[in-house]
C-alpha positions in Angstrom: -162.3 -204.2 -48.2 -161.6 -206.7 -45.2 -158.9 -209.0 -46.2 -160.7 -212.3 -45.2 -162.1 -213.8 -48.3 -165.6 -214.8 -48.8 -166.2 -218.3 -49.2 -168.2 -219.1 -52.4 -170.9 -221.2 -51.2 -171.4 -218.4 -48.7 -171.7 -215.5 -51.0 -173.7 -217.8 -53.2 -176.3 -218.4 -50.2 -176.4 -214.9 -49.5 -177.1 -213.8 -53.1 -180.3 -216.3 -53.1 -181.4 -215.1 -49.7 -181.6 -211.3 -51.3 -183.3 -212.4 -54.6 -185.9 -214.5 -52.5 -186.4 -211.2 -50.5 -186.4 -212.6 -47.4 -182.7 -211.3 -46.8 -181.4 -210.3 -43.1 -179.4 -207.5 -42.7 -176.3 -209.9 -42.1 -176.9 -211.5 -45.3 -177.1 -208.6 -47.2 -174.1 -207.5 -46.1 -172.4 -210.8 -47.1 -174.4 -210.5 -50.9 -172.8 -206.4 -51.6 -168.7 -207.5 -49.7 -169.2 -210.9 -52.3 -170.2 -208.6 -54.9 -167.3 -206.2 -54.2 -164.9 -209.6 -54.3 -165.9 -210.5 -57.2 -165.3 -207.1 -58.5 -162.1 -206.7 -57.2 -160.9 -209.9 -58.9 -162.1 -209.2 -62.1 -160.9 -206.0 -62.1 -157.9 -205.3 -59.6 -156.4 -202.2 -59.4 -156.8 -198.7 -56.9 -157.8 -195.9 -59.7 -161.7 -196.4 -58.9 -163.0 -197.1 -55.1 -166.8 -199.0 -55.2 -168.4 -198.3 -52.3 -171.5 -199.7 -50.5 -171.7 -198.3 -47.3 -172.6 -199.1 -44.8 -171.2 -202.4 -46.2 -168.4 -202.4 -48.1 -165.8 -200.4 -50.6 -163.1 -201.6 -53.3 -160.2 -200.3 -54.9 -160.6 -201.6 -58.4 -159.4 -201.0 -62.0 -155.4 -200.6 -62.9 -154.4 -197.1 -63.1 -153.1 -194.4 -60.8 -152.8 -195.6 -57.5 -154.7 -193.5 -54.6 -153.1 -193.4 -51.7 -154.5 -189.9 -49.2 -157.8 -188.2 -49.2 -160.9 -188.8 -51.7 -159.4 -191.1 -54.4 -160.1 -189.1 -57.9 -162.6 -192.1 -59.2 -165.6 -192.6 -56.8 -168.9 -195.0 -57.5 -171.2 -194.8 -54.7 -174.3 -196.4 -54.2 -176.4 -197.9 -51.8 -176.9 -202.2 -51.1 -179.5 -203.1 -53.6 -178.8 -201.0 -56.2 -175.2 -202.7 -56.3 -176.5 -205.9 -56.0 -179.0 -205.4 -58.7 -176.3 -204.0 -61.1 -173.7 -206.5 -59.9 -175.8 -209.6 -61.0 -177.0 -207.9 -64.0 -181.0 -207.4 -62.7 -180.6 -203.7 -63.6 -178.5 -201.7 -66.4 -175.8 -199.9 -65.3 -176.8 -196.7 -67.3 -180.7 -196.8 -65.7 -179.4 -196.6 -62.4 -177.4 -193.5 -63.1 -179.9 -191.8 -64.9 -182.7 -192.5 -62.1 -179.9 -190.9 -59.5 -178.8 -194.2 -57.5 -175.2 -194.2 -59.0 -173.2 -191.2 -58.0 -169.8 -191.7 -60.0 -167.1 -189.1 -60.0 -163.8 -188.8 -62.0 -163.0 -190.0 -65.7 -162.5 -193.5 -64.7 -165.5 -193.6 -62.5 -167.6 -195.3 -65.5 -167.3 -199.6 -64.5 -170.2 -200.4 -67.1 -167.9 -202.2 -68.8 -167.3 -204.7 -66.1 -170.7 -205.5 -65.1 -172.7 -207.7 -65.1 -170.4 -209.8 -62.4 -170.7 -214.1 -63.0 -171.1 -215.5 -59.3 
């Protein structure tokens, strides 16, 4: 994830942009790397790597660090179904079973830390 920080008004703005769904592309962007912030706060770590392409990935969770190749722990997904999990509009476990969450490895499960509090 890019090192410059989100501001919170910013990521706030861009949250109620994509629940008024009237989001640009830009602001979309800004709603999943907020997201992913958030994430990495509340979780830090590098055993599990969120990603959201074509916007965003995060090393979370403390355990083994990754440092080469695909990291062990993977939780893919696209935009809206992070953003919908993130802020709590979907269940974790409903997006897996309809096949928007691909998550690999035995840590890959981040339920637990979900829904995120913007």
């Amino acid at each position: 994830m890019a090192s410059r920080r989100i501001d919170i008004g910013d990521g706030r703005a861009a949250l109620a942009a994509v629940a008024a769904g009237d989001a640009a592309r830009p602001a979309t962007a800004t709603a999943v790397r907020y997201l992913l912030q958030l994430l990495d706060e509340k979780a830090p770590g590098n055993s599990v790597e969120v990603r959201v392409p074509p916007f965003g990935a995060v090393q979370v969770v403390q355990g083994p660090r990754h440092t080469r190749g695909t990291p062990p722990n993977v939780v893919e997904m696209d935009a809206a179904t992070w953003i919908a999990v993130a802020t709590g509009a979907e269940q974790w476990s409903d997006a897996v079973v309809a096949g928007r969450i691909v998550a690999s490895g035995t840590r890959a499960d981040i339920a637990e830390l979900l829904p995120l509090r913007p």
